[in-house]
C-alpha positions as CSV (number, residue, x, y, z in Angstrom):
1,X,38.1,-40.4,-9.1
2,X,36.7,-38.5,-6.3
3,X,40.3,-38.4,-4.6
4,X,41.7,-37.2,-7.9
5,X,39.4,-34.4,-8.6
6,X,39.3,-33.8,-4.6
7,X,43.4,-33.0,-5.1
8,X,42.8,-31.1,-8.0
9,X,40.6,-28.8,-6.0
10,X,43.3,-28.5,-3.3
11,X,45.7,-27.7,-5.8
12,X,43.8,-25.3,-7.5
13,X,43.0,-23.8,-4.4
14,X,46.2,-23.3,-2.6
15,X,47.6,-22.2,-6.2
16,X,44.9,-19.5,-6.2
17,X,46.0,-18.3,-2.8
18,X,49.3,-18.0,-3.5
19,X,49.4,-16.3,-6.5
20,X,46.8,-13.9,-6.1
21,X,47.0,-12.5,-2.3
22,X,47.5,-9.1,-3.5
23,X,44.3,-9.0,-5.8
24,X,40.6,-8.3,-4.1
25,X,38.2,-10.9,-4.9
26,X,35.9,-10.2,-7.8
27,X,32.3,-11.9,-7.5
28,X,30.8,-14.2,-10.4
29,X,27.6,-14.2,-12.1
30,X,26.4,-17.2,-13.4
31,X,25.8,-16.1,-17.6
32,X,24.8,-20.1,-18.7
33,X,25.4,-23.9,-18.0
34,X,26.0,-26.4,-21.2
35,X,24.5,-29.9,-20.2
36,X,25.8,-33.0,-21.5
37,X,28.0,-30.9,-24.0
38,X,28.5,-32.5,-27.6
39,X,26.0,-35.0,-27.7
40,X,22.9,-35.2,-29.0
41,X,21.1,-34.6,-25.9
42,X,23.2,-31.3,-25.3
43,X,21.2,-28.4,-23.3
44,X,22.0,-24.6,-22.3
45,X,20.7,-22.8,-20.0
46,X,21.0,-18.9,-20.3
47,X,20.7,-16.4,-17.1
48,X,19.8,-12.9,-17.0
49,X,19.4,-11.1,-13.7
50,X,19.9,-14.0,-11.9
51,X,17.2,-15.9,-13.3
52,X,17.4,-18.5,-16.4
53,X,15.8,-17.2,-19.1
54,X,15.8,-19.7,-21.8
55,X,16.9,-22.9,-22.5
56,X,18.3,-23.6,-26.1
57,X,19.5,-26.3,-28.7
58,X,23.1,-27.4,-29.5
59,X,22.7,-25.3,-32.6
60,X,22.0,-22.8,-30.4
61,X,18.2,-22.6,-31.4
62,X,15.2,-22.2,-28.7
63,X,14.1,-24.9,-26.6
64,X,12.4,-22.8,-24.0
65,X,11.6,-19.7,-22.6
66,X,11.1,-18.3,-19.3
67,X,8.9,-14.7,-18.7
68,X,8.7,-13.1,-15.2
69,X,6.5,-11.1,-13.5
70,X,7.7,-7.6,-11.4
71,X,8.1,-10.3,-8.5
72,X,10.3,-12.5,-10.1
73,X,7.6,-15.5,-10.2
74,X,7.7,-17.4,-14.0
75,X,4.2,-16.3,-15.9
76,X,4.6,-18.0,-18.9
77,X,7.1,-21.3,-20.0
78,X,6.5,-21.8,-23.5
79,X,8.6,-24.9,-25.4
80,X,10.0,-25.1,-29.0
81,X,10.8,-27.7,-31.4
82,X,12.4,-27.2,-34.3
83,X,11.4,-23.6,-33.9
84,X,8.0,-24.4,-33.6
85,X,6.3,-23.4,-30.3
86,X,5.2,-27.1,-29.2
87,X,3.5,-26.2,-25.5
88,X,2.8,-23.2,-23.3
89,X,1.9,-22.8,-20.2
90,X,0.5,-19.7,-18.7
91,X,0.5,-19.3,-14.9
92,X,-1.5,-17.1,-12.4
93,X,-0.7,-16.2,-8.8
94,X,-2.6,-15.6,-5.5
95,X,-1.7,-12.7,-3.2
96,X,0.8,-15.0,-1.3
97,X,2.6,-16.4,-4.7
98,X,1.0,-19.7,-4.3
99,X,-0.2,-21.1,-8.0
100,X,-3.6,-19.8,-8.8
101,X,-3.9,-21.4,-12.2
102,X,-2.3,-22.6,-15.0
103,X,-3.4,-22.1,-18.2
104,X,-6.7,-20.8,-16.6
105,X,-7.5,-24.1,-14.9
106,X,-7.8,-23.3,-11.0
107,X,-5.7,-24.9,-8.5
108,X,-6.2,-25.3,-5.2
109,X,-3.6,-25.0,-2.3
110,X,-3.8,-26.4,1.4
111,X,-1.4,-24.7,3.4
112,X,-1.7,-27.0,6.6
113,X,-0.9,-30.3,4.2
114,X,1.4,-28.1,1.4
115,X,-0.7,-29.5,-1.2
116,X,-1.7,-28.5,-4.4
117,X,-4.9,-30.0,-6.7
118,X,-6.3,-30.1,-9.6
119,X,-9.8,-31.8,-10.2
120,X,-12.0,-29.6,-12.3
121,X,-14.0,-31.7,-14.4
122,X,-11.3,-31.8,-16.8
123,X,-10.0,-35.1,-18.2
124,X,-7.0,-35.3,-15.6
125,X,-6.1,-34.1,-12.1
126,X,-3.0,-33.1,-10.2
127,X,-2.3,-33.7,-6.5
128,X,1.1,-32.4,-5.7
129,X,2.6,-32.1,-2.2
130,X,5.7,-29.7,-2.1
131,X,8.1,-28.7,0.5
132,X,9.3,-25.4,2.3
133,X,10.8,-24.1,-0.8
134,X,6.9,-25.2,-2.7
135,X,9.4,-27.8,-4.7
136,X,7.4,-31.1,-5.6
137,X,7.6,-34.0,-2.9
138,X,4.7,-36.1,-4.3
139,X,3.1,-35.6,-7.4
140,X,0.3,-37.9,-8.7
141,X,-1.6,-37.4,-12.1
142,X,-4.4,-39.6,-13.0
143,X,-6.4,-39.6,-16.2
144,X,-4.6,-38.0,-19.5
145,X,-1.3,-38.3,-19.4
146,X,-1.2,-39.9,-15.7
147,X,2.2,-40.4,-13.6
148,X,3.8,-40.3,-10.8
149,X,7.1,-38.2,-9.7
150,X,8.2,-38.7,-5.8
151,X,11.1,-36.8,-4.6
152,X,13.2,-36.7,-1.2
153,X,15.5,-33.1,0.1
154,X,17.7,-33.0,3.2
155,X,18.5,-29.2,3.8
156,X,17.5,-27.7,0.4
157,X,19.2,-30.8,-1.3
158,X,17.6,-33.4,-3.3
159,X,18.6,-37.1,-2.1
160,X,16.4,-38.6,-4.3
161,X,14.4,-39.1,-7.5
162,X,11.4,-41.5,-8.7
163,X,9.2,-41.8,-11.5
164,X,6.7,-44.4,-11.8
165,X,4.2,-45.2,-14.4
166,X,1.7,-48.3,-14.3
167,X,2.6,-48.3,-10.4
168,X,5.7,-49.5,-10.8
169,X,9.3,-47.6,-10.3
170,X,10.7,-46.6,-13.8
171,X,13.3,-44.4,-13.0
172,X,14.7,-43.9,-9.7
173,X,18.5,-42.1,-8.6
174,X,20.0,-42.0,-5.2
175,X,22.1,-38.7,-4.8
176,X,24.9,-38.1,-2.0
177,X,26.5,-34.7,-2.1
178,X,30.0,-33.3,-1.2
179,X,30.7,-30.0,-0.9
180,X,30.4,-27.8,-3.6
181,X,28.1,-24.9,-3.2
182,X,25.4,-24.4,-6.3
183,X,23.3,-21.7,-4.3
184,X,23.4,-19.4,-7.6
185,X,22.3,-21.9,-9.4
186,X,19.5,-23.0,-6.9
187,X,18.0,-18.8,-6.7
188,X,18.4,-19.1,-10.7
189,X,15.9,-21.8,-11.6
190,X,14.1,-21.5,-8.0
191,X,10.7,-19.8,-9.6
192,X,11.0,-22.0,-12.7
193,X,11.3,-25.1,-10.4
194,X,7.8,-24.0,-8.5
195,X,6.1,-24.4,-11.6
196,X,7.3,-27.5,-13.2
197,X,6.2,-29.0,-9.6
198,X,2.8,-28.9,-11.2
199,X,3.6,-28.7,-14.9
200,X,6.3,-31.0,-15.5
201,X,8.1,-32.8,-12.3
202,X,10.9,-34.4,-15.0
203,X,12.5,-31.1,-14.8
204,X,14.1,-32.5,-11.7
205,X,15.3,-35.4,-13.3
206,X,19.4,-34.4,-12.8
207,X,19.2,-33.3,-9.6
208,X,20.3,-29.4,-10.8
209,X,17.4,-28.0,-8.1
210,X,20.2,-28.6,-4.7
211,X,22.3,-26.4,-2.8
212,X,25.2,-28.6,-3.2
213,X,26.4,-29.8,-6.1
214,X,25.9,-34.0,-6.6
215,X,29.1,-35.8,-5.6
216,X,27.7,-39.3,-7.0
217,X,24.3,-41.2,-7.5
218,X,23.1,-44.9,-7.9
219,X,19.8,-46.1,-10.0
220,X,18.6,-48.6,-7.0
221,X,18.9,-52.9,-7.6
222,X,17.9,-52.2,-11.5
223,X,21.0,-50.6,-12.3
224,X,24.3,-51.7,-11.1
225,X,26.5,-48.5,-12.1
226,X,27.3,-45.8,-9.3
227,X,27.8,-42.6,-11.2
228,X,30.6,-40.6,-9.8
229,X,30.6,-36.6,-10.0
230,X,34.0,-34.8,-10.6
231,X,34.4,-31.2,-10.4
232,X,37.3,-29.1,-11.7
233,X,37.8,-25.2,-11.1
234,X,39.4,-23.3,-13.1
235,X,41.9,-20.8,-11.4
236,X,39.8,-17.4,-12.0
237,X,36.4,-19.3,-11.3
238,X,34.9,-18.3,-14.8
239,X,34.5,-22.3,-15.4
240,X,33.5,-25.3,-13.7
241,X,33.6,-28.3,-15.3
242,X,31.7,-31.3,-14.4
243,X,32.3,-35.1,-15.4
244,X,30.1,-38.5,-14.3
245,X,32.2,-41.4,-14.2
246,X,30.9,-44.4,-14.3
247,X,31.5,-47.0,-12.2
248,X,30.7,-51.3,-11.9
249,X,29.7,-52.7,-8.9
250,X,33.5,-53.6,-8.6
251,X,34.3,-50.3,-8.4
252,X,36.0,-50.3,-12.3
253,X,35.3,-47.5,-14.7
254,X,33.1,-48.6,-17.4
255,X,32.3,-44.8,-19.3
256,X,32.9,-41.2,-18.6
257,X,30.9,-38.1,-20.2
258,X,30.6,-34.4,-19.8
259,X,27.9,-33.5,-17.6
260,X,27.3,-30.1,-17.1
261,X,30.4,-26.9,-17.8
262,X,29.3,-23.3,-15.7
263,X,30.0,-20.3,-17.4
264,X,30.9,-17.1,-15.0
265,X,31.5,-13.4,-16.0
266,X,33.1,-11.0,-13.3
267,X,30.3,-8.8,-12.2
């Protein structure tokens, strides 16, 4: 698959040139991505300014909402369920934009380690190291609730993903990456990422925090599939459609589904 959508790419490209030479090209901004469109567990994220604002239902109903501050930095992430608010989490900065608090409980932050902590006589606590981009690396909760999220990143790209529980590996994906640039994407849910570092490390489940769009990713010895990404343009660049094959250890394709479509609007 990857040398099919690979020639597709080409095609579409050399098409592009050809047929447009004459026309100046117009930038896109990225207006919402549908995940795992017409399925049950069907997502969309809306952006506004640049930043994703809310996330909502197939039905089109709220899931969750984003509010910013005047610096850009997410102050409040609030969840729905059936459109009942189900969690919110408020969040306070110090004067370098470093998590002060969430919810009112203090955290700390070591600059020389990049570590946040949490251990205020509460009835859990948080250690969380992050990386250059304050994006979760190590993230250990014990007491209510407790887990563990570990994550690797190679030039603003994540090349992997584990979540344990009990001490032992639960979930884990191996990412490689071609060369399909998601930087919009990346600035978009940058200040939302910071705070589900602390808040909910999941978030980063599908990889959609890189600089480079997934080419493919395996689930380690417990799963024997390689998932393969595709990506199709279309010619004005208002859509992007990606697909996951799925792929046996013999290289056959066992399933394919919708991953993720990218909706642009000429600016």
């Amino acid at each position: 698959m990857k040398k099919i959508v690979a020639m597709c790419i080409v095609a579409i490209t050399l098409f592009s040139c050809s047929s447009d030479d004459n026309t100046p090209e117009t930038a896109k901004t990225l207006q919402k991505i549908v995940f795992y469109q017409n399925s049950q567990n069907q997502r969309q994220w809306n952006f506004n300014n640049g930043l994703l604002t809310t996330i909502t239902y197939a039905d089109g109903s709220l899931a969750e909402e984003f509010t910013y501050d005047a610096q850009n930095r997410v102050i409040k992430d609030v969840k729905f369920a059936n459109g009942i608010q189900t969690e919110a989490n408020t969040i306070a900065y110090n004067a370098d934009s470093t998590i002060k608090a969430v919810n009112s409980l203090p955290y700390t932050y070591n600059a020389a380690t990049r570590k946040y902590a949490y251990s205020y006589g509460s009835n859990f606590t948080i250690d969380c190291k992050v990386n250059e981009d304050m994006l979760a690396v190590d993230f250990v909760r014990t007491g209510v609730n407790p887990g563990e999220y570990h994550m690797t990143y190679d030039n603003g790209k994540m090349t992997s993903f584990e979540k344990r529980a009990n001490g032992a590996t639960s979930l884990v994906k191996n990412f490689d990456f071609g060369t399909v640039n998601t930087t919009d994407l990346y600035n978009a849910v940058l200040a939302v990422a910071k705070v589900k570092s602390l808040t909910d490390p999941s978030f980063f489940m599908d990889c959609q925090v890189s600089k480079i769009s997934p080419e493919g990713f395996d689930k380690g010895v417990s799963d024997p599939y390689y998932y393969n990404y595709g990506v199709i343009t279309n010619l004005d660049g208002s859509l992007v459609n990606v697909g996951i094959e799925v792929l046996d250890q013999n290289n056959n394709a066992v399933s394919f589904y919708s991953f993720a479509d990218y909706y642009y609007t000429a600016e």
